[in-house]
C-alpha positions as CSV (number, residue, x, y, z in Angstrom):
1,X,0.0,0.0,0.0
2,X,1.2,3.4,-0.9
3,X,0.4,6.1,1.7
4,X,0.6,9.7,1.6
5,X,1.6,12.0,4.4
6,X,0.8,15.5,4.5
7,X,1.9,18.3,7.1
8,X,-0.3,21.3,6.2
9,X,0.5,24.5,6.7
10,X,-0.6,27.7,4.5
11,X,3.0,29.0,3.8
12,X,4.8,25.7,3.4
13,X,3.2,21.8,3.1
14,X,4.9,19.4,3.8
15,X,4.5,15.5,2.2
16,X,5.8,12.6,1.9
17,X,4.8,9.0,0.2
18,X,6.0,5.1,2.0
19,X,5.5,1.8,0.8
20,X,4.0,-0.4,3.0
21,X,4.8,-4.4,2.6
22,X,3.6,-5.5,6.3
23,X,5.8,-4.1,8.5
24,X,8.1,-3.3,6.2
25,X,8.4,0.8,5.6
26,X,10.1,2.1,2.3
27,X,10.4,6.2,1.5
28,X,9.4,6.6,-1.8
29,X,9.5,10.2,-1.9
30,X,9.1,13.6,0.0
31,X,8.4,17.7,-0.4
32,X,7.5,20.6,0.3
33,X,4.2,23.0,-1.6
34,X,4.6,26.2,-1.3
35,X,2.1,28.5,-1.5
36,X,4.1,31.7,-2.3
37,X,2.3,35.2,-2.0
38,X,-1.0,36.8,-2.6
39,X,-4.0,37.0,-1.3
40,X,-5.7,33.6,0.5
41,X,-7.9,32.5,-2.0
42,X,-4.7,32.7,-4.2
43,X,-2.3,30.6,-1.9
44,X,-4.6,27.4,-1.2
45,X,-5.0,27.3,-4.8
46,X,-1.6,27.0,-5.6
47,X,-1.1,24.3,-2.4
48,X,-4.2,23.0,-4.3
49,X,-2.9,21.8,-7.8
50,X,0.9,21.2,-6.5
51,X,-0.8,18.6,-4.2
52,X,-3.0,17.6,-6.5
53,X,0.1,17.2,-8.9
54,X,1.5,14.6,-5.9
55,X,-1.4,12.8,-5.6
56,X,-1.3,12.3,-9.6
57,X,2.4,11.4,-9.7
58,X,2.3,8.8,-6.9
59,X,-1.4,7.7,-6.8
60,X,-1.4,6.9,-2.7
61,X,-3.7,4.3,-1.6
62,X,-4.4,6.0,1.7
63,X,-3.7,9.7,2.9
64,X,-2.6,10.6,6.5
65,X,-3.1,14.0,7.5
66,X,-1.2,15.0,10.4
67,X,-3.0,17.7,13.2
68,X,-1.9,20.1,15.5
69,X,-3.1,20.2,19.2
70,X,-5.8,22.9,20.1
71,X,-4.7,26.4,21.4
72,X,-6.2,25.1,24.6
73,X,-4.4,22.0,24.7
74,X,-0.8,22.6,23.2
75,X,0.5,20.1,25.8
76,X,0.0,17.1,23.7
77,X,1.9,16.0,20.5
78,X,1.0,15.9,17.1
79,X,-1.0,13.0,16.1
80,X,-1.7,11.8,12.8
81,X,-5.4,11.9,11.8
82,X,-6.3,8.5,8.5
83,X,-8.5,10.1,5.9
């Protein structure tokens, strides 16, 4: 299985695609979209069609989306949400 791993972020988004064989892991490949300036509408397009240029180069199987903790709660650690 081929999973994709995103970081988000509306400047710079991270991603990066394994291999899964069991419990074997193999890196396939990894990046960075940028969204470069201009207004907002402007800069989620352009994290838009490079990510959609990703998904189209390594068709993933599965997507993991990783989340940051709430303002209230910025004790805990990142923890990857599966889409």
């Amino acid at each position: 299985m081929r999973v994709l791993g995103i970081d988000p972020g509306l400047v710079n988004m991270g991603w990066g695609v394994i291999l899964v064989n069991g419990s074997r892991l193999t890196h396939v490949a990894n990046g960075v979209c940028k969204s470069g300036k201009g207004d907002l509408a402007q800069r989620l397009l352009a994290l838009h069609d490079q990510l959609v240029a990703v998904i189209a180069e390594f068709a993933p199987d599965a997507c993991l989306l990783l989340t940051s903790p709430s303002p209230r709660d910025r004790t805990r650690a990142r923890k990857p949400s599966v889409a």
